[in-house]
N, C-alpha and C positions, 0 to 999 in steps of 0.2 A: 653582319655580313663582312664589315672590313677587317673584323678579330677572325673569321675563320677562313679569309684570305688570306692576311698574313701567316697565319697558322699554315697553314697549306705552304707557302712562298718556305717558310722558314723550314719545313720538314722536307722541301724537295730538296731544298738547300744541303741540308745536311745528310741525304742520300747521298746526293751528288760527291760531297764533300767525302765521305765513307769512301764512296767507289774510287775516288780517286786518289788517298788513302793506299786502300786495297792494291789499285794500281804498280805506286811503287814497291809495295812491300814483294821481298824473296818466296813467290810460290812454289815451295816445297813443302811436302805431305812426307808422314814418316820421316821425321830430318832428325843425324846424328850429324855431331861437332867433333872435328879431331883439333887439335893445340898440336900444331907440328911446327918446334921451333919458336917466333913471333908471330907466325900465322893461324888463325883458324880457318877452316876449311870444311868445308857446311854441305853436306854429301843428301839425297831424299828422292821419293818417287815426285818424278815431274813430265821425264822425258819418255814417247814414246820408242825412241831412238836407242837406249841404255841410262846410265847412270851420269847426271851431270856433278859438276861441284861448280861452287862458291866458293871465295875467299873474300878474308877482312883482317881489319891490323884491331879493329874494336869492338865487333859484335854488333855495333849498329848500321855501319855503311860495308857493303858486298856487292864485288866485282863479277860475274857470270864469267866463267871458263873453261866452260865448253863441256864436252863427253868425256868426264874419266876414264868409262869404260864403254865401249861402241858396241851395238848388238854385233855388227860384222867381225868383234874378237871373243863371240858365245854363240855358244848351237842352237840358242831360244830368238825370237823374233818379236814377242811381243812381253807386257804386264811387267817391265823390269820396277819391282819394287822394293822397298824398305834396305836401303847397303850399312854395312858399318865396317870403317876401315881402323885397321891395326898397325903398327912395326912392329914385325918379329921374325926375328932367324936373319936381319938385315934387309928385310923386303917389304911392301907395307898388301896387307892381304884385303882384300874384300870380300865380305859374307854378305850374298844378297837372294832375291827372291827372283827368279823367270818363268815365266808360262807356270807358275804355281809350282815349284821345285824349288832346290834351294841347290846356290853355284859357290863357288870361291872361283873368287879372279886375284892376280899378284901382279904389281908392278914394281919400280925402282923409285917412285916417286909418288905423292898424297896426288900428285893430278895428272894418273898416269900416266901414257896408257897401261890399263890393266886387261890382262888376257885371262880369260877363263881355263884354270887347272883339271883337266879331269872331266866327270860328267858328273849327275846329280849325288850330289854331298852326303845324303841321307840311304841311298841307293843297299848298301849293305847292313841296313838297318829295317828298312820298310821298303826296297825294293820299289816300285816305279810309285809307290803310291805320294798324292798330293799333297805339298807342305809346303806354307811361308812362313815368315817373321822369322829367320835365324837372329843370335843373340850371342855374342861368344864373352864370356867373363872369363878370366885368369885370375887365376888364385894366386897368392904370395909362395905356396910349396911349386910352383911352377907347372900346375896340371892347368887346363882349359876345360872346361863343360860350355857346349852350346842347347840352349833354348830355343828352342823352336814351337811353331804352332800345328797342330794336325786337326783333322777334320771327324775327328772317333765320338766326337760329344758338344757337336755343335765345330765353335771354333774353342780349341783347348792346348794347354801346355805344355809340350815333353824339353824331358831335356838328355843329353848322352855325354860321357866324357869323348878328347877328345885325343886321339896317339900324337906325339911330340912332332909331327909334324902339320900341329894346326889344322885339317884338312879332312884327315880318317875319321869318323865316326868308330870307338871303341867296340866291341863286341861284348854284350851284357851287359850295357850299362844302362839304356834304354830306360826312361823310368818318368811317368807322369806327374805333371808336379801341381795345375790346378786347371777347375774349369768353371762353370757358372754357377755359386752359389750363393752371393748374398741380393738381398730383394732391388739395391741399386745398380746389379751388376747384370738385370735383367729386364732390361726398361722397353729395349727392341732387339729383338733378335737372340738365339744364346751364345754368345760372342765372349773368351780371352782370349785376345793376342798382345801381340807389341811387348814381350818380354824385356827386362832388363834388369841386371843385379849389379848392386853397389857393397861394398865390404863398409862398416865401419867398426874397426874392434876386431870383438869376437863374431858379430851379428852380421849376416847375409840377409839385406833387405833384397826381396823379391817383388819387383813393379810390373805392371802389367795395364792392359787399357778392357774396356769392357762397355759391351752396347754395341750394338751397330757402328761401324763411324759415321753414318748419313743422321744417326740420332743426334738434337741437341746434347743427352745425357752421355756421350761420349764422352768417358771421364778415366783416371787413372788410378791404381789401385796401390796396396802395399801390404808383403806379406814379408814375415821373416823367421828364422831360423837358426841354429849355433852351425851348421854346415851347407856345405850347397848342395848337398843331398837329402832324400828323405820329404816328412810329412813339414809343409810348410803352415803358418800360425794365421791365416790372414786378419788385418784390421776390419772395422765391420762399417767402415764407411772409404771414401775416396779419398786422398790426397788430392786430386785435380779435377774439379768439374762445375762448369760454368762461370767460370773465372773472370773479374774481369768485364763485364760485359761479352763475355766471348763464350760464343758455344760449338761442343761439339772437339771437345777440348781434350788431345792425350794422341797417342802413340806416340812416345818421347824418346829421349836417349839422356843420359846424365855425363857431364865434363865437369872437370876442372879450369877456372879460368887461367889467366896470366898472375894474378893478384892472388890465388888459392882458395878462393870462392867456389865452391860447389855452384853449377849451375845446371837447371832443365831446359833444354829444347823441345817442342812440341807444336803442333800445328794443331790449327783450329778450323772452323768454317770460313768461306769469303765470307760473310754475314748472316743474319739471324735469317735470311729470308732463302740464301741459294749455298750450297757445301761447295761446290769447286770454284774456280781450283785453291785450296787448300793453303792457307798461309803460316807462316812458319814464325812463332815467338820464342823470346829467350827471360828465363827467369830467375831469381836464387833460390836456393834451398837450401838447406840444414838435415844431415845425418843424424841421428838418434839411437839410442838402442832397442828402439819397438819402431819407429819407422821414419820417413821422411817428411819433413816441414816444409811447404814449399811458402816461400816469402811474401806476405803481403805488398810490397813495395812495389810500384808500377814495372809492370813485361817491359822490355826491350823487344821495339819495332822493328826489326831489322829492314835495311831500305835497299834500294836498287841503285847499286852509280853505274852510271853508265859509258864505259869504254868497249875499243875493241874486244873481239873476242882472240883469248890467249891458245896457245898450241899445247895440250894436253903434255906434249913432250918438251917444252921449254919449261925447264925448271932450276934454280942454281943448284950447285953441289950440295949433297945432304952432310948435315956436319955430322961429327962421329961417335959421339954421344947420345941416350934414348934411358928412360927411366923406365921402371919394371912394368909399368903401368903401355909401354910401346911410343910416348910421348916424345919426341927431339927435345934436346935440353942441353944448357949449361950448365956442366954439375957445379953445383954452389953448395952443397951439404956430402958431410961424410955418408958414405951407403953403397950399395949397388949399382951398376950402372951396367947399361951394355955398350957395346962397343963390338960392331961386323959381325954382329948376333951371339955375342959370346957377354957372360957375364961379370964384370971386372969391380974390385972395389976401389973407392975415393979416398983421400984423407980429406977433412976440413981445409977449406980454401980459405 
C-alpha cells in the first residue's frame, strides 16, 4: 500500500511539475523565427486579437511584445493564424491566414505595426474560395512562389508564383504540388498543410505537416525536387513525429541561427493528455540532398521572462544592410546585399 502511495505522490508530482513546465514555456502554435539583426523574433497563432511576436537575444528566454498586427488594422475579426514575416523592397511583409483566407500586411519594423495591403491574396486566383497556411520562399534568380493550403482533397498543397511585388498572385501559375498519400500521413483525418521550402544546392526540399493537429501523430514530412516547380519526390516516412517525448509534433518553419546552424521551430501538444494551448520548441537540423535531418540532441525550451509589455512601434532605427535571404545583417562576407531594397554588392571586409 505504501509503494502505491508513493507511486501516486510521485506521478502527481511530476504532473504538477510538467504543468508548470508548460506554464512557462512560449504558447505559440504555428511559430516562424525571423533573425533581424541580434534579434530573433518568434511570430505564431496564439491571439485571438491578431498576430503577436516574441523576442530573444538566445532562443531560450522570450520577452512578450504585444500585437504585431492588430485585427483593428485587417478587415477579418477572427482565426488569425500561421504569419511569416520577410524584409523586402525595404519593408518587412507579413503572409498570414484570417477568417480562413490569406492576407499580407507590411510594416517598417519586425514588431510593427503591420497594416493589412489589399484584400484576400489568393482572390485572383480562386476568387473568394477558403485557404490557409501561406508560405513564401524566394528563390536566389530573385522570383517568390507561395505555398498555400486549399481544401480540394481534404487539406492539400498549392502553390503560384508570385509578381515582383511580393503580393500578386501570378496568373497561370496555379499548380498542386501534394496531398495525402503515404500510410503515416493518414493516421486522423486527410490532412497536408504547414508548407515550407528550404534550398540546399541544386535541391528544393519541400516540408510539410500531416494528420490532424489534435492527433498525437502529428508529424512533418519532406519532399524534394531540382525546381520549385513541378512533380515533387516525397520521402516515405516523417522527419518529425513524436519526438522527444512530445507529441503531436510539426507545423514548423525553418531559420538560420546567429552561429549558422540551420534550426526547426515547431509546436507540439501541452501534453500527452490535452493539445492547447500549443507550445512552441526549437531544434537543429542538417540539409541534405534527399532531405532534412532534424538533430537528435535535446529541443530548446523556449521560456517566458517576464517584463512589461513593449509598443509595437517602439523600435530602434533599422540598420542598412539585409541579406538575399531578407535577414538584417552585418555584411562580413563578399556577396549581395541589399540596401533600401535595392541590391548592392560587398568586397571582403
Amino acid at each position: 500500500m505504501l509503494k502505491k502511495i508513493l507511486a501516486i505522490i510521485c506521478g502527481l508530482a511530476a504532473i504538477n511539475a510538467a504543468a508548470q513546465t508548460a506554464k512557462s514555456q512560449v504558447p505559440l502554435a504555428d511559430p516562424y523565427i525571423l533573425l533581424d539583426g541580434d534579434t530573433y523574433y518568434a511570430y505564431g497563432t496564439n491571439n485571438a486579437n491578431g498576430i503577436e511576436y516574441w523576442r530573444s537575444a538566445d532562443l531560450r528566454h522570450w520577452v512578450y511584445g504585444g500585437l504585431a498586427l492588430s485585427k483593428n488594422n485587417t478587415s477579418e475579426k477572427q482565426w488569425f493564424w500561421a504569419p511569416e514575416v520577410y524584409f523586402k523592397n525595404g519593408q518587412y511583409y507579413m503572409y498570414f491566414s484570417a477568417n480562413e483566407h490569406l492576407f499580407v500586411a507590411t510594416a517598417s519594423s519586425p514588431r510593427g505595426p503591420f497594416n493589412q495591403v489589399g484584400s484576400y491574396m489568393m482572390e485572383p486566383l480562386i476568387g473568394n474560395e477558403k485557404c490557409i497556411d501561406s508560405s513564401v520562399f524566394f528563390d536566389d534568380d530573385g522570383k517568390a512562389y507561395c505555398f498555400f493550403v486549399r481544401f480540394t482533397d481534404g487539406n492539400c498543397i498549392w502553390r503560384c508564383e508570385l509578381e515582383d511585388d511580393y503580393i500578386t498572385p501570378r496568373q497561370g501559375t496555379l499548380q498542386h504540388c501534394t496531398s495525402v498519400s503515404l500510410d503515416w500521413e493518414n493516421k486522423l483525418g486527410r490532412v497536408c498543410e504547414g508548407p515550407f521550402v528550404v534550398k540546399n544546392g541544386r535541391t528544393y526540399l519541400f516540408t510539410y505537416s500531416a494528420n490532424d493537429y489534435r492527433s498525437h501523430d502529428y508529424g512533418v514530412g519532406c519532399a524534394r525536387n531540382s525546381r520549385p516547380t513541378g512533380a515533387w519526390i516525397k520521402n516515405s516516412r516523417p522527419i518529425l513525429q513524436r519526438a522527444q517525448g512530445l507529441v503531436g509534433t510539426g507545423h514548423h518553419s525553418f531559420f538560420t541561427d546567429k552561429e549558422g546552424q540551420l534550426r526547426i521551430v515547431f509546436h507540439a501538444h501541452n501534453s500527452t493528455e490535452a493539445v492547447a494551448p500549443r507550445l512552441m520548441y526549437i531544434g537543429s537540423a542538417e540539409a541534405t540532398t534527399t532531405t532534412i535531418k532534424i538533430s537528435d540532441e535535446p529541443f530548446i525550451v523556449p521560456d517566458k521572462v517576464t517584463v512589461g509589455v513593449e509598443s509595437p512601434a517602439a523600435h530602434a532605427a533599422i540598420p542598412f544592410f539585409y541579406d538575399l535571404s531578407g535577414r538584417r545583417t552585418t555584411p562580413i562576407h563578399a556577396g549581395l546585399y541589399v540596401s533600401d531594397g535595392r541590391k548592392i554588392a560587398l568586397r571582403q571586409r
